[in-house]
C-alpha positions as CSV (number, residue, x, y, z in Angstrom):
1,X,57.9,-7.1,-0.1
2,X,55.8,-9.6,-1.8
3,X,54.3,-10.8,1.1
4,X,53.2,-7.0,1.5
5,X,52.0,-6.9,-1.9
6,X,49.7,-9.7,-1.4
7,X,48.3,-8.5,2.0
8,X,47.4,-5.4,0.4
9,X,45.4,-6.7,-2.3
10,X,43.7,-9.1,0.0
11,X,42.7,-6.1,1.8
12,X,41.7,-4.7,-0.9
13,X,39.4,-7.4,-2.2
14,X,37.9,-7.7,1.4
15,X,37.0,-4.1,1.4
16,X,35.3,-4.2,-2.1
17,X,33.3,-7.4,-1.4
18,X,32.1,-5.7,1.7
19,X,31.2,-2.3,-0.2
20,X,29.1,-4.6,-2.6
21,X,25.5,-5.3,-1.4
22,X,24.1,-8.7,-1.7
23,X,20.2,-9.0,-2.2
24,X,17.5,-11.7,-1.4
25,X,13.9,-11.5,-1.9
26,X,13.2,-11.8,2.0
27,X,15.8,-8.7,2.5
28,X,14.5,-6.7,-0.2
29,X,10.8,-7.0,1.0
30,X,12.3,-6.2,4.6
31,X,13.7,-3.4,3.6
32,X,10.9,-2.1,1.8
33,X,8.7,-2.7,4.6
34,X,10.3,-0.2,7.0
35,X,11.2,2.6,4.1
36,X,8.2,2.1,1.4
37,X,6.1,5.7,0.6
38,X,3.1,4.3,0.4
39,X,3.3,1.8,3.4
40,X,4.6,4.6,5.8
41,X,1.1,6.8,4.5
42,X,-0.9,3.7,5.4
43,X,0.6,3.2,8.8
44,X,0.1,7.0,9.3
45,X,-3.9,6.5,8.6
46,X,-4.2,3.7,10.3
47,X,-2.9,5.3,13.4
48,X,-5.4,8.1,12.9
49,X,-8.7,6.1,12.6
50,X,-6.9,4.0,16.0
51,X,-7.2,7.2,17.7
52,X,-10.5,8.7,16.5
53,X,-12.1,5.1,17.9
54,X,-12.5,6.6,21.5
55,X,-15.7,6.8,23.6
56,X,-15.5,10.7,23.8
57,X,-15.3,11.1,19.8
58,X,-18.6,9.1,19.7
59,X,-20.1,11.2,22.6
60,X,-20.4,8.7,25.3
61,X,-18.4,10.4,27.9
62,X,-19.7,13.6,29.3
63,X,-18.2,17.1,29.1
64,X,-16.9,19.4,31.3
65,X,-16.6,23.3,30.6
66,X,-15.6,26.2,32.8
67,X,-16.3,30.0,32.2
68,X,-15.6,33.0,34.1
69,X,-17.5,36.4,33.1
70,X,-17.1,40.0,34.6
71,X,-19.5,42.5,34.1
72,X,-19.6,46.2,34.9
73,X,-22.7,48.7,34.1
74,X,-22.7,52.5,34.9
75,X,-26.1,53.8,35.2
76,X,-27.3,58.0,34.9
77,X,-29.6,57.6,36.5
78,X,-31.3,55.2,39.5
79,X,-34.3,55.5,41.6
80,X,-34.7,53.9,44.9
81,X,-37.2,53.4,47.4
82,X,-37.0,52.9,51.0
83,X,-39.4,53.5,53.7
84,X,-41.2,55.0,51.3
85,X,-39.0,57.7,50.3
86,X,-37.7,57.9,46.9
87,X,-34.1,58.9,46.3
88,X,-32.6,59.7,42.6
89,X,-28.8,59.0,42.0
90,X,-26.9,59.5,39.1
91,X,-23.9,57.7,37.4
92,X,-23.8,54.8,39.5
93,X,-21.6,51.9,38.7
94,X,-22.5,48.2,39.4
95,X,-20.3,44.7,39.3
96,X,-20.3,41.3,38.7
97,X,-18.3,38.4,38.7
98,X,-19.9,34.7,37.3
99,X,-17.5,31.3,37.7
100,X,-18.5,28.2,37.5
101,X,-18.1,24.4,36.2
102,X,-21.2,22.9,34.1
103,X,-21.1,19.6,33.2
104,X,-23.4,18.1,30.3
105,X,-23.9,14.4,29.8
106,X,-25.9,12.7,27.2
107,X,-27.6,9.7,28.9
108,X,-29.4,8.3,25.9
109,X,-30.1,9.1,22.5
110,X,-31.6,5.8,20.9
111,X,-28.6,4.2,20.7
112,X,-26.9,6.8,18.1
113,X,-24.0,7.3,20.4
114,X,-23.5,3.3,20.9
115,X,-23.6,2.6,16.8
116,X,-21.5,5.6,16.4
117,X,-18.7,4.0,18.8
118,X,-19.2,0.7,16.9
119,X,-19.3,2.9,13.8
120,X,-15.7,4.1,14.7
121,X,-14.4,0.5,15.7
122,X,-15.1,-0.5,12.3
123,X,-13.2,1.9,10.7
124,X,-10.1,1.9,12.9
125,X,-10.4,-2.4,11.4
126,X,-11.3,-0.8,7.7
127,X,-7.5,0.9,8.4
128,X,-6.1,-2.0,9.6
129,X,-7.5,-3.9,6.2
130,X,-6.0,-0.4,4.2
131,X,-2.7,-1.3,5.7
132,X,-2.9,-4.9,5.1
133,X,-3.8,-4.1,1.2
134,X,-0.9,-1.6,1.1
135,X,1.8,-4.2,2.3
136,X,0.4,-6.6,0.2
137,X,0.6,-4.4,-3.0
138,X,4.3,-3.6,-1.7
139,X,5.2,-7.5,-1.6
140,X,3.4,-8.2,-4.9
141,X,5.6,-5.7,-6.4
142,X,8.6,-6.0,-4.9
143,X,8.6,-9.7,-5.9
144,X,7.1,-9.0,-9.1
145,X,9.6,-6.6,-10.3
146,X,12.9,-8.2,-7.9
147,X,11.9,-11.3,-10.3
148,X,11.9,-9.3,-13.4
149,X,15.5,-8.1,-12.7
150,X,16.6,-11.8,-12.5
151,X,15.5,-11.9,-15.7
152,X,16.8,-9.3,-17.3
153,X,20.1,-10.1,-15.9
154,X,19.6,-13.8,-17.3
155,X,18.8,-12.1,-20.7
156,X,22.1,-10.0,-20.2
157,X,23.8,-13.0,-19.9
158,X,22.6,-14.6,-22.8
159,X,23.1,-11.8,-25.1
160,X,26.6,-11.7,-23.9
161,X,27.1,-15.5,-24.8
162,X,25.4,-14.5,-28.3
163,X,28.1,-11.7,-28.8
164,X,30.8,-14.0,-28.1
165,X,29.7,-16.4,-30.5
166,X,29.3,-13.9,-33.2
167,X,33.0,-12.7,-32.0
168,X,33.8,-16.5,-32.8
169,X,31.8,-16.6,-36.4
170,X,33.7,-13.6,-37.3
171,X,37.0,-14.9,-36.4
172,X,36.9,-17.7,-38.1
173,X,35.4,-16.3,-41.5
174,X,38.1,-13.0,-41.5
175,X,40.8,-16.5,-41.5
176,X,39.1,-18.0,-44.3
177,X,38.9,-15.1,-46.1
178,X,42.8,-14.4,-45.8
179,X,43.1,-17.9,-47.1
180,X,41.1,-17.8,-50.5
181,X,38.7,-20.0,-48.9
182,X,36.1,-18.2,-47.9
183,X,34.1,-15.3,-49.7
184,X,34.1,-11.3,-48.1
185,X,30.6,-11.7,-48.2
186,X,30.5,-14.1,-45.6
187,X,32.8,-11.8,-43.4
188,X,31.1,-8.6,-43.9
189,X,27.3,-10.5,-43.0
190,X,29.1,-12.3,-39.9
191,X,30.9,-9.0,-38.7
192,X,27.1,-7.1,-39.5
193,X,25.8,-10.2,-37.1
194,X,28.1,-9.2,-34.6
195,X,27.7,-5.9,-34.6
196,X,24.0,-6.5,-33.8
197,X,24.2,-8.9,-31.0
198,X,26.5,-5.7,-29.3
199,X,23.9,-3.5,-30.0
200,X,21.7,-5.8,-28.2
201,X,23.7,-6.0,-25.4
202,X,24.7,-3.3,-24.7
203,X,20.8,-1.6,-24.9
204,X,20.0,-5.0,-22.6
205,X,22.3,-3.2,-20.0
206,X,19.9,-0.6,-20.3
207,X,16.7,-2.7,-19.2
208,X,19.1,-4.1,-16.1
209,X,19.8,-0.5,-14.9
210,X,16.3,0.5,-15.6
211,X,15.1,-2.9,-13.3
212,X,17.7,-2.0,-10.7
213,X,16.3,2.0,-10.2
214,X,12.8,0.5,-10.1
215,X,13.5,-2.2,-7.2
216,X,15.4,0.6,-5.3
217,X,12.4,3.0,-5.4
218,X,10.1,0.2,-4.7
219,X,12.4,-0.5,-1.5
220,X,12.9,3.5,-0.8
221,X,16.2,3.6,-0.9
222,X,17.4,7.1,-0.6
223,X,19.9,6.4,-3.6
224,X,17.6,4.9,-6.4
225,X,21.0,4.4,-8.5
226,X,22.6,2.4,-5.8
227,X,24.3,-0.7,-7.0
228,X,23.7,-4.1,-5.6
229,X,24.1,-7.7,-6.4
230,X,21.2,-10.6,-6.5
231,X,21.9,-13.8,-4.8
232,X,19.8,-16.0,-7.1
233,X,20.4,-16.1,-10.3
234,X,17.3,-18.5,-11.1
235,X,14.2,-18.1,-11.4
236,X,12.5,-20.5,-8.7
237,X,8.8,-22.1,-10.1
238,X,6.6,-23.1,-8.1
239,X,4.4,-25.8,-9.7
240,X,2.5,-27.1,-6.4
241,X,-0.7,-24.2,-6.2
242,X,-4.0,-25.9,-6.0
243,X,-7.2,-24.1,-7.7
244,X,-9.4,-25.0,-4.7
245,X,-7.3,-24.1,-1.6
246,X,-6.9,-20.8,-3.6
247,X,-10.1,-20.0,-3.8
248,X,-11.1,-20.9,-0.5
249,X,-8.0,-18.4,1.1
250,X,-9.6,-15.8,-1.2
251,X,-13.4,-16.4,0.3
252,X,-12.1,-16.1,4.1
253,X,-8.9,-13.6,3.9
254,X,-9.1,-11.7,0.7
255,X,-8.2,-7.9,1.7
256,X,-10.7,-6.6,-0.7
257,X,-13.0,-8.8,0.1
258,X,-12.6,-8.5,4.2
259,X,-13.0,-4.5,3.6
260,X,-15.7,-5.1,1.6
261,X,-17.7,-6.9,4.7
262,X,-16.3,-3.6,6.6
263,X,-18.0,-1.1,4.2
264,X,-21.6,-3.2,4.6
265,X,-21.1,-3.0,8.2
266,X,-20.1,0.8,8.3
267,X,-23.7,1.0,6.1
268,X,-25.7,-0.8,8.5
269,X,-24.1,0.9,11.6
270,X,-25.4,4.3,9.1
271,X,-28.8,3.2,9.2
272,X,-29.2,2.6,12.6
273,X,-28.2,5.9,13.8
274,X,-30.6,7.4,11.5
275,X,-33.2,4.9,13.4
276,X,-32.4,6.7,16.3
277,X,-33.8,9.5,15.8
278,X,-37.3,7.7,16.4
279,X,-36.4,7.1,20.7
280,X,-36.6,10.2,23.1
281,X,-33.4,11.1,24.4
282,X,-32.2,12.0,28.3
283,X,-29.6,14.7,28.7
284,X,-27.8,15.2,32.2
285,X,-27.0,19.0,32.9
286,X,-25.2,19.9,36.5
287,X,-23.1,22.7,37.6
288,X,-21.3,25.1,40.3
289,X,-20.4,28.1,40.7
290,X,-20.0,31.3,42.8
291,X,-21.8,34.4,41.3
292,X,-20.5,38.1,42.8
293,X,-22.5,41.7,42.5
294,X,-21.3,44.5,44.0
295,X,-24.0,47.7,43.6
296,X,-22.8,51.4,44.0
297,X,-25.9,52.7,45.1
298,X,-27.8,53.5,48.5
299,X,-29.2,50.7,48.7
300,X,-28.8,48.5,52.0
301,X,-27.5,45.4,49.8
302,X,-24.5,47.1,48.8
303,X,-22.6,43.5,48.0
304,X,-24.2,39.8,47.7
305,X,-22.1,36.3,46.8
306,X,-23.4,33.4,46.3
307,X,-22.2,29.9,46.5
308,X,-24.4,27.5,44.5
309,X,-24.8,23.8,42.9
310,X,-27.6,23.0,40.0
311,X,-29.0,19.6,38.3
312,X,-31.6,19.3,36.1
313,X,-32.6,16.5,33.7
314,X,-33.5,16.7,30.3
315,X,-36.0,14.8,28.1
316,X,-36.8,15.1,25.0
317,X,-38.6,13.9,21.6
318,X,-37.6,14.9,18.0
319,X,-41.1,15.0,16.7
320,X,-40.7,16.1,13.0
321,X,-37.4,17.5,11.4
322,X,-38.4,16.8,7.5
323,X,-35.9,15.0,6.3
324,X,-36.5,11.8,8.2
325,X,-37.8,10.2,5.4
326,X,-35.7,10.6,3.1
327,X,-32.8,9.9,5.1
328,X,-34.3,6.3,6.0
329,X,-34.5,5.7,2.6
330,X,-31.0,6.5,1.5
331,X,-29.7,4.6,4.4
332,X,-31.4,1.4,3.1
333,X,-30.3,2.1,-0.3
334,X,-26.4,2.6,1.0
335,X,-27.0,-1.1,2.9
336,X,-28.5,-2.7,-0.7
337,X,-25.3,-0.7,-2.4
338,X,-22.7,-2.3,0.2
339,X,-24.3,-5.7,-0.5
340,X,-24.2,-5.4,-4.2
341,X,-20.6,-4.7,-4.3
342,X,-19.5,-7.5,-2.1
343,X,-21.5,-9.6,-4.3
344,X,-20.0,-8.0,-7.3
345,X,-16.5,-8.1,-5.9
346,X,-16.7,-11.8,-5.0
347,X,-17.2,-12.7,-8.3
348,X,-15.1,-10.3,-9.9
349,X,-12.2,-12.2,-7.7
350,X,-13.5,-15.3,-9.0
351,X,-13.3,-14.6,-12.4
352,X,-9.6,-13.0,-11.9
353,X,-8.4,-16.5,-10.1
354,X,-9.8,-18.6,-12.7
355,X,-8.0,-16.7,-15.7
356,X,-4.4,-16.3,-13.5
357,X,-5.0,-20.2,-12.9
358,X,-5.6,-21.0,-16.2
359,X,-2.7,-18.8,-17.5
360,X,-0.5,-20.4,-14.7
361,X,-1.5,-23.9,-15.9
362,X,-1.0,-22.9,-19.6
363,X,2.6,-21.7,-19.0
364,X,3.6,-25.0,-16.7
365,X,2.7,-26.8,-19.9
366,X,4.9,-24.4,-22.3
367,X,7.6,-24.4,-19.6
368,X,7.6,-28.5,-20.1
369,X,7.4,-27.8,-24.5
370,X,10.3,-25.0,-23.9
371,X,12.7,-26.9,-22.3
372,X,12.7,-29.8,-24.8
373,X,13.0,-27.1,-27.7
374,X,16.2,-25.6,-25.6
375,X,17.3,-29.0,-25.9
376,X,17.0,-30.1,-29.4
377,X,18.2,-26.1,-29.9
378,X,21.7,-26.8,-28.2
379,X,22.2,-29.9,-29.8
380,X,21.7,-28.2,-33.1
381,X,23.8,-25.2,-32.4
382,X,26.4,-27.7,-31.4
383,X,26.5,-29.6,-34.8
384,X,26.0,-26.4,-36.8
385,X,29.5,-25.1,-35.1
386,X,31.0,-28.4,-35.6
387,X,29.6,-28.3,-39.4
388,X,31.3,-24.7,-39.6
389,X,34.4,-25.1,-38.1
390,X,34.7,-27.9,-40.9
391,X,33.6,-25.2,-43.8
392,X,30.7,-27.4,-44.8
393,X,27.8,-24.9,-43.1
394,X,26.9,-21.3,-45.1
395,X,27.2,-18.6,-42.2
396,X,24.1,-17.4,-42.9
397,X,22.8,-21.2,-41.6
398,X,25.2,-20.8,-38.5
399,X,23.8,-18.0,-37.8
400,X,19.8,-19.2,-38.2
401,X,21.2,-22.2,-35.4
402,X,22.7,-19.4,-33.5
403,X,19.2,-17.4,-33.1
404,X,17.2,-20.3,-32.8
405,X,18.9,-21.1,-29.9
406,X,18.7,-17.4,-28.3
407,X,15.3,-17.7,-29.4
408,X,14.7,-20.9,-27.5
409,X,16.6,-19.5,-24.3
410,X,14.7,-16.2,-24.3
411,X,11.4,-17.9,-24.7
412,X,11.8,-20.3,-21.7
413,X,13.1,-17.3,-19.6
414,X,9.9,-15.3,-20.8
415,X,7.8,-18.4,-19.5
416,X,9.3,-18.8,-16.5
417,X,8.8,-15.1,-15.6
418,X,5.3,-15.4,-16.7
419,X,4.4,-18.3,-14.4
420,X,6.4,-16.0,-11.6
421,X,4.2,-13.1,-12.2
422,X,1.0,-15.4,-12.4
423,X,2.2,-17.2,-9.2
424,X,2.5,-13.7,-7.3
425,X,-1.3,-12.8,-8.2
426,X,-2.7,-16.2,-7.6
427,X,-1.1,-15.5,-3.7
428,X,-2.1,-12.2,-3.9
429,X,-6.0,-12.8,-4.2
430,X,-5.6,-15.6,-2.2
431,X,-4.0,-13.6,1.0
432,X,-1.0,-15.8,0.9
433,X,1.6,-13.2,-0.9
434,X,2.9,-12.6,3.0
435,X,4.4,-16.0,3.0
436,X,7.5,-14.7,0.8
437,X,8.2,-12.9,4.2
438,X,8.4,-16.1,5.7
């Protein structure tokens, strides 16, 4: 009976190990690459500005129409003449019958049909840069925030060691107040102590949940309250970016930057298919067809049919339209616009790497400053309980070790987010967040 006992409870546990969900940052970002909103919209526009990049949407392929007409017309009246005699009828009723094919090719139109292909070529690449910029938002987020739920599970933790301790402060001054040697002042302060450190936690809790619903609607899970588990329970610093490699991934793979080349191109692509309105263009027109009449009437032609074929060429000049000018002038002004905010984008980047680098520099150095205070911090807490335990430390002075400590342990978790979040942006303008898929 025992050895059932045990079986079943191993069961048990297996089951609600395997009902628990276990996270990494390379799943997470997975998983948010195949359910993410926002990625799914740029995937769906992206496919759309794939198709519209065809030969027929810019007009270099030819079209081909076929039309059928009938026709019927009752006359009152209808004179005829034949061997000079001239004979009236009345209410007579003709037919006919028109089919045919016509096809109508644009052989040249100063090039406004080859820059509008390229034109369309450029944009289906502006989508595939839309896309890129989308999945790279997704990753910088989805790190950002899968990051910021490490800490504030860190955070929980540490409040919950600060509650404990106060559960500890309490304890021992409710026994030396039973024994005469220790004032109800002291209790009531350490029991109002611990009642704030529970407050703190449990609110704490709050900012956990509040992480977890976040990182779930980042990922599009259909249950934004479902529960999982990190792996790590660290955040991981990476303390090896350079400045110049940086800057140099920006220059050749920035997204924003790369679209911004596309949008200059697109503007140039503009102009010239304005331009080509100054060249003569050649227009193919060919067709066949049968055409059918049937006449109710005296006449000796009482039915005719005719099988027939038909080419012609077309040329032609667009001497004036009026708006030509104008039109030439925008264009150029759209190219100067293009340029401008390449320019003004470049440097905008420039000054955004420099500050991230020189907040992620700044925070490396506090990390190093932090980390010796958490030190000296612990060492004190531990001779302040010592001190206490011995009744020879006020709790009001346990308690100031106490919070310097938490104050020490929440700083360095603070930092080491920061450098996290100033780590993520550094690869983001550089075109380098992807490698966390790697």
């Amino acid at each position: 009976m025992k050895r059932i006992y045990l079986f079943l409870l191993t069961v048990c546990f297996l089951a609600g190990a395997q009902a628990q969900k276990f996270y990494n940052l390379r799943y997470c970002l997975e998983l948010g690459l195949q359910n993410n909103y926002d990625l799914r919209i740029a995937h769906n526009n992206e496919e759309i500005s794939d198709n519209n990049a065809t030969w027929a949407n810019a007009g270099l392929l030819p079209t081909l129409d076929f039309s059928a007409g009938y026709t019927g017309n009752v006359d009152k009246s209808q004179e005829t003449n034949n061997a000079g005699v001239t004979t009236k009828t009345g209410n007579v009723f003709s037919q006919g019958v028109d089919v045919g094919l016509n096809l109508n090719w644009t052989l040249f139109d100063g090039l406004n049909m080859t820059a509008e292909y390229k034109r369309l070529r450029e944009l289906k690449r502006q989508g595939e840069t839309n896309t890129r910029i989308a999945i790279e938002d997704m990753v910088a987020n989805i790190a950002s925030e899968y990051y910021n739920f490490i800490q504030q599970k860190i955070r929980l933790k540490n409040y919950l060691y600060a509650v404990s301790l106060s559960k500890e402060r309490v304890r021992v001054a409710e026994m030396r107040h039973n024994i005469g040697s220790g004032s109800r002042l002291d209790f009531q302060q350490a029991l109002v102590d611990f009642n704030a450190d529970s407050a703190q936690y449990i609110k704490q809790q709050e900012a956990l949940h509040t992480s977890r619903i976040r990182l779930n609607e980042l990922m599009a899970v259909p249950d934004v309250d479902e529960f999982f588990i990190i792996r790590d329970s660290l955040i991981d610093i990476n303390a090896n970016l350079q400045f110049n490699e940086l800057w140099d991934a920006t220059l050749a793979t920035n997204a924003s930057l790369l679209q911004a080349g596309q949008n200059l191109n697109i503007a140039r692509l503009d102009y010239k298919k304005v331009r080509s309105r100054d060249y003569p263009y050649l227009r193919l027109n060919t067709g066949y067809g049968y055409t059918y009449n049937k006449y109710d009437s005296s006449s000796p032609t009482r039915k005719n049919g005719n099988w027939g074929f038909n080419a012609g060429l077309t040329l032609g000049f667009n001497l004036f339209d009026g708006n030509r000018r104008r039109e030439f002038h925008n264009a150029r002004l759209e190219i100067e616009n293009s340029e401008l905010a390449r320019q003004q984008l470049e440097q905008s980047l420039r000054a955004d790497l420099m500050n991230m680098w020189q907040a992620y520099k700044n925070n490396l150095n506090l990390l190093n400053l932090e980390r010796q205070n958490l030190i000296t911090a612990r060492d004190n807490h531990d001779i302040a309980i010592e001190r206490y335990m011995q009744g020879d430390l006020s709790g009001i002075e346990m308690r100031e070790a106490q919070q310097s400590l938490l104050d020490a342990e929440e700083r360095i978790l603070s930092v080491q987010y920061d450098i996290k979040v100033c780590e993520i942006s550094l690869l983001q303008l550089s075109g380098k967040i992807l490698d966390y898929l790697r």
